[in-house]
Legacy VTK file of the C-alpha trace (Angstrom):
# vtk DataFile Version 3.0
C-alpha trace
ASCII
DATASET POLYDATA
POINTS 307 float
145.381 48.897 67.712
146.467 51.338 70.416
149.019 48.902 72.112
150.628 48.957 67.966
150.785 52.511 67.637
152.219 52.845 71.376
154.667 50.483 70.049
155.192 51.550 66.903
156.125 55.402 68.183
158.514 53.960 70.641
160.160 52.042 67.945
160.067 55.021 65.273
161.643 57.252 68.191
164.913 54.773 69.172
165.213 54.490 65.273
165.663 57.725 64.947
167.850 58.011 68.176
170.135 55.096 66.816
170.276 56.746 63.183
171.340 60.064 64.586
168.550 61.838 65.210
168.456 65.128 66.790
166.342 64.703 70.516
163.870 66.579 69.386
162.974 64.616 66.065
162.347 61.803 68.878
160.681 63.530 71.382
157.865 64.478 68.416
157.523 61.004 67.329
156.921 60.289 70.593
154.412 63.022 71.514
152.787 61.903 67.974
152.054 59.082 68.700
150.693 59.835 72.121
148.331 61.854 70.431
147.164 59.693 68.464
146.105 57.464 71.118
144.780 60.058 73.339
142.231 61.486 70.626
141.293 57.701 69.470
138.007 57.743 72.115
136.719 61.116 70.443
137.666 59.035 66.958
135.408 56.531 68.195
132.243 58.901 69.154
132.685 60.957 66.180
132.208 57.951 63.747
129.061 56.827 66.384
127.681 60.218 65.715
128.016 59.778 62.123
126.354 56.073 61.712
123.843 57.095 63.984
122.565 60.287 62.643
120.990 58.031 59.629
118.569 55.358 59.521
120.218 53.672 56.454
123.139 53.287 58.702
121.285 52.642 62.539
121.874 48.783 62.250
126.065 49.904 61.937
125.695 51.862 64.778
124.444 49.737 66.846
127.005 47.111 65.962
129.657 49.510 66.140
128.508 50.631 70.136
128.642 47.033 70.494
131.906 46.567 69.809
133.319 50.123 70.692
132.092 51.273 73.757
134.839 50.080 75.696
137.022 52.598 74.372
135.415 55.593 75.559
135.059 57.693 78.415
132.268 57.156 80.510
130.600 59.933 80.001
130.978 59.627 75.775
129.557 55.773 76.756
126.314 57.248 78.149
125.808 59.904 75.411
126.289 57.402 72.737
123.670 54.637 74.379
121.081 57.549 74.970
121.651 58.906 71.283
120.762 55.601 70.332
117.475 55.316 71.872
116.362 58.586 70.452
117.344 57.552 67.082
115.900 54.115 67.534
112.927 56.394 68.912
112.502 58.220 66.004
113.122 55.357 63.376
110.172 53.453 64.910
107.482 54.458 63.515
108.522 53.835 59.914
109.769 50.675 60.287
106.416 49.604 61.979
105.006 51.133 58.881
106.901 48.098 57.195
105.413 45.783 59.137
102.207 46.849 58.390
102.985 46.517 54.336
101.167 44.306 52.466
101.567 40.521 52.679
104.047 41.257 55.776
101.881 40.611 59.032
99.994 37.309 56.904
103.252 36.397 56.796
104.675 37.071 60.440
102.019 35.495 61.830
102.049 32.366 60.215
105.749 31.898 61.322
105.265 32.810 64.476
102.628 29.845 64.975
105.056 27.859 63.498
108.375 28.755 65.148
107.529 31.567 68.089
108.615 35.042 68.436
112.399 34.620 68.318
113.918 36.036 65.060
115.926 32.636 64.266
112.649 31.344 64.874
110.782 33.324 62.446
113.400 33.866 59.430
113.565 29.753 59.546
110.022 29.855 58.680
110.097 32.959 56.586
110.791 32.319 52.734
109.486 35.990 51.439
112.355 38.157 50.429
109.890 41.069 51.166
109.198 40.254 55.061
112.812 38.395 55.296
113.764 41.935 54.826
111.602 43.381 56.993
112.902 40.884 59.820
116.465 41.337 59.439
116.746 45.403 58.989
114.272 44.612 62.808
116.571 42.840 64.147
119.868 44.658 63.111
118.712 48.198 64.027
118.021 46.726 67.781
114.340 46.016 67.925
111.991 43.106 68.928
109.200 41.795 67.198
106.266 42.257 69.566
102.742 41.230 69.294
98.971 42.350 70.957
95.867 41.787 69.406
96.521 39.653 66.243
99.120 42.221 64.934
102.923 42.215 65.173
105.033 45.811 65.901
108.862 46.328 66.516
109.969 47.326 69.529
113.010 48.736 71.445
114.857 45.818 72.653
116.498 46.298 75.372
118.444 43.458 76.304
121.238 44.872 73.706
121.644 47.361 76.033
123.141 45.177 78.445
126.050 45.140 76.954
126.291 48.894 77.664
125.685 48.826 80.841
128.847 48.496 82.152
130.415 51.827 80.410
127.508 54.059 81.157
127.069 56.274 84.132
125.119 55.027 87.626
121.979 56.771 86.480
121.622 54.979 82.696
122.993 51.858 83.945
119.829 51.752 86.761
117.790 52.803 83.553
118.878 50.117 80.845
118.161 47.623 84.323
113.913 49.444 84.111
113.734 48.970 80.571
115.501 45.680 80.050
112.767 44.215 82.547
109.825 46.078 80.221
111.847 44.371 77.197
111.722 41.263 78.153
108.439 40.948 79.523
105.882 43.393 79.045
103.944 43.585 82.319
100.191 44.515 80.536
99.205 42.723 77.177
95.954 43.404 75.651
95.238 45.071 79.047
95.332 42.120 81.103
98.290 41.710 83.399
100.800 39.466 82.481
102.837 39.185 85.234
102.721 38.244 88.889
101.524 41.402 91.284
104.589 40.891 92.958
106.409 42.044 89.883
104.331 44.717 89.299
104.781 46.539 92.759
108.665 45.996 92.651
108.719 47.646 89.295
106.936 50.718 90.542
109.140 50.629 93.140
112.394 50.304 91.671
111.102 53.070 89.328
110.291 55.163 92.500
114.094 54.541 93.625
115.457 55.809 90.388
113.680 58.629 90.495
114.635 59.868 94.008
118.292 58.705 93.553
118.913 60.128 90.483
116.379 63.648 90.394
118.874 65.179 87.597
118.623 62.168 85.032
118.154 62.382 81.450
115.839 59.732 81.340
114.020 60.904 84.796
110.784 61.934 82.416
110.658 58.528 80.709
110.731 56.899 84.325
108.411 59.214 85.365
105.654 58.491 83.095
106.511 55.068 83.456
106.323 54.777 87.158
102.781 56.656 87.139
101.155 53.756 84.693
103.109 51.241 87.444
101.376 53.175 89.988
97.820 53.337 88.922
98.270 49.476 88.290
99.367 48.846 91.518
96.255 50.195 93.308
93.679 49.299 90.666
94.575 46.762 88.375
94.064 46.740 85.161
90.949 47.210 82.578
91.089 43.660 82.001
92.890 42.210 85.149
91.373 44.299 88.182
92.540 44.774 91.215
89.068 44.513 92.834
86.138 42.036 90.880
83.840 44.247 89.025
80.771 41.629 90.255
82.098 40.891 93.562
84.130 43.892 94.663
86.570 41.220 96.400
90.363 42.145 96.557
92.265 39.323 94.622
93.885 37.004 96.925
97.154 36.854 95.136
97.502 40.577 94.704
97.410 40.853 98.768
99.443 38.063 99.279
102.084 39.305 96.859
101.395 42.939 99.063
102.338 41.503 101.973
105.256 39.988 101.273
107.258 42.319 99.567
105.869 45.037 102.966
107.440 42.107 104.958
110.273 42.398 103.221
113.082 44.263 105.062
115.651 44.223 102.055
112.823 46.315 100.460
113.358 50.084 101.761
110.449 52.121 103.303
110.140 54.372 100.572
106.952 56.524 99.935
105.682 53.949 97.757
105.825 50.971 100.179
104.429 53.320 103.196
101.300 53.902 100.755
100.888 50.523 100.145
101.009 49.326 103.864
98.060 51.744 104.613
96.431 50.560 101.048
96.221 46.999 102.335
95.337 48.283 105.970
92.323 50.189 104.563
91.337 46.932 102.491
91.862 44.604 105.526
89.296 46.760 107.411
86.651 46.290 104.967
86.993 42.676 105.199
88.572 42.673 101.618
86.206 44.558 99.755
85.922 47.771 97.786
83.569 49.790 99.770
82.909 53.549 100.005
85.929 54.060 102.380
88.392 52.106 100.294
87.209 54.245 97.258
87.370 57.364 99.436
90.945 56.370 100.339
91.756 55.986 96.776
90.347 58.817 95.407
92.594 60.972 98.173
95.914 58.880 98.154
95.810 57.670 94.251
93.615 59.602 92.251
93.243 58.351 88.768
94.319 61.644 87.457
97.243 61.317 89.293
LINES 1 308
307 0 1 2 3 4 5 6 7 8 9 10 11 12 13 14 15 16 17 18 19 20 21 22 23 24 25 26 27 28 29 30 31 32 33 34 35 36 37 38 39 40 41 42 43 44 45 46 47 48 49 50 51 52 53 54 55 56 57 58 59 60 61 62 63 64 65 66 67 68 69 70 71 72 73 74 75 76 77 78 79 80 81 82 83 84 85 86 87 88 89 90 91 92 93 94 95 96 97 98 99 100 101 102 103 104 105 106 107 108 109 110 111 112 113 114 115 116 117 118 119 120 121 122 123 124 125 126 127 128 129 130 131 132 133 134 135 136 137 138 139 140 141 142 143 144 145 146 147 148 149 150 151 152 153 154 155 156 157 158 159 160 161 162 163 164 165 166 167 168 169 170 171 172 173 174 175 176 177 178 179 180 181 182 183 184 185 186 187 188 189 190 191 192 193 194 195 196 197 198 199 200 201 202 203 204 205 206 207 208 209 210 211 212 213 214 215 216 217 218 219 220 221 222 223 224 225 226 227 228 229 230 231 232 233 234 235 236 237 238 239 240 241 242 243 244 245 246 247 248 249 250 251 252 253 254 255 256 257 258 259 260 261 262 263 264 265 266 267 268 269 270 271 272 273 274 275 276 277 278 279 280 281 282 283 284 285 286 287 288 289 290 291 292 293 294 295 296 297 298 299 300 301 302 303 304 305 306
């Protein structure tokens, strides 16, 4: 569309040049049409705005980023994706309150024995207009169907976002990166760990390196509380997943041999993180692999629970 209204001012200007025209009635035409162009990225972020102010129209919106963030500025790019995840933020809750409506999770759940968690997956087992519904206005609007403890929940998907990522500025791009790995597999479910400990220290720390490279961030506060759960799971585990046995008091195996590695790791920088985790595993190595009185004393001073 742009390259046919550069080239339709052009033509409209030596048209009126050939038929006559005074030099000025071509010089507007061109300037016109110039315009035109130039305001088409604020075009494109006002009609954004509009879809995405609503959630009768969230599922456009997101379709229309899709397909139009390319022709806006950078910084319109990043204000757009990050409008999105509020609205998507704020739309949650009553679509999960859909998913909670009567016959709906009966019939989730019985699809997703039958075909998994994937939405073609589910709406080919799905015959109920009701949850069909459900499902599609999910899937359109940008969200995942999740599931913990017998029940199934939308949430954010992330991995649409990656089609953003290449508009936005250095700061979302690293953040779309954080939550596209939470998207796509959660690290805790029904508070067992899910994930290899490797995984869950290079989380923490990639989280630590977003929030000392970009300190100004819109999103620091969401990686913030983020990289705190990350934390506490790195030194202790989980409720259901440990990092020491509750009979034994032994330090899992594969949690220090994960440790180790990524501390051998030189690609890895020394951040704060790492530095505390080298003295973690030097504290643990001392007491022959065991929780004892100085390992919790070193906890309670280095990673205090409430911290």
């Amino acid at each position: 569309m742009k390259i046919w209204k550069k080239t339709a001012g052009a033509v409209l200007a030596l048209t009126i040049a050939l038929q006559g025209g005074a030099a000025f009635q071509s010089a507007h035409a061109a300037a016109a049409a110039a315009s035109v162009t130039a305001q088409s990225p604020q075009s494109v972020y006002n009609e954004f705005e509009r879809l995405v102010k609503s959630p009768s129209t969230l599922g456009r919106a997101v379709s229309y980023l899709i397909n139009h963030i390319d022709e806006v500025t950078a910084y319109q790019a990043t204000v757009m994706t990050l409008h999105l995840e509020n609205a998507q933020k704020l739309y949650i809750n009553k679509l999960a309150e859909r998913f909670y409506a009567g016959k709906i999770q009966m019939n989730i759940d019985a699809a997703y024995r039958a075909k998994g968690g994937t939405y073609s997956g589910l709406l080919s087992a799905v015959k109920d207009s009701a949850t069909r519904k459900v499902l599609t206005d999910a899937r359109d609007t940008g969200f995942k169907v999740e599931t913990s403890e017998g029940m199934y929940y939308p949430e954010i998907n992330y991995a649409v976002y990656q089609s953003f990522k290449a508009y936005v500025t250095k700061d979302i791009q690293a953040y779309i990166t954080i939550m596209t790995a939470e998207s796509n597999k959660r690290a805790l479910n029904d508070a067992a760990i899910v994930v290899g400990w490797d995984e869950i220290a290079k989380r923490a720390l990639r989280q630590e390196a977003f929030l000392y490279s970009y300190p100004s961030s819109n999103r620091k506060a969401a990686v913030l509380n983020l990289y705190r759960n990350y934390k506490m799971t790195v030194f202790y585990g989980s409720n259901n997943t440990p990092l020491f046995d509750y009979d034994t008091l032994k330090f899992k195996a594969e949690a220090l041999t994960a440790y180790k590695a990524i501390l051998d790791d030189k690609n890895i920088p020394n951040t704060g993180l790492k530095q505390k985790l080298q003295l973690f595993v030097d504290v643990v190595e001392k007491n022959n692999g065991k929780r004892t009185a100085e390992v919790d004393g070193w906890l309670k001073e280095q990673v205090a629970v409430s911290s």
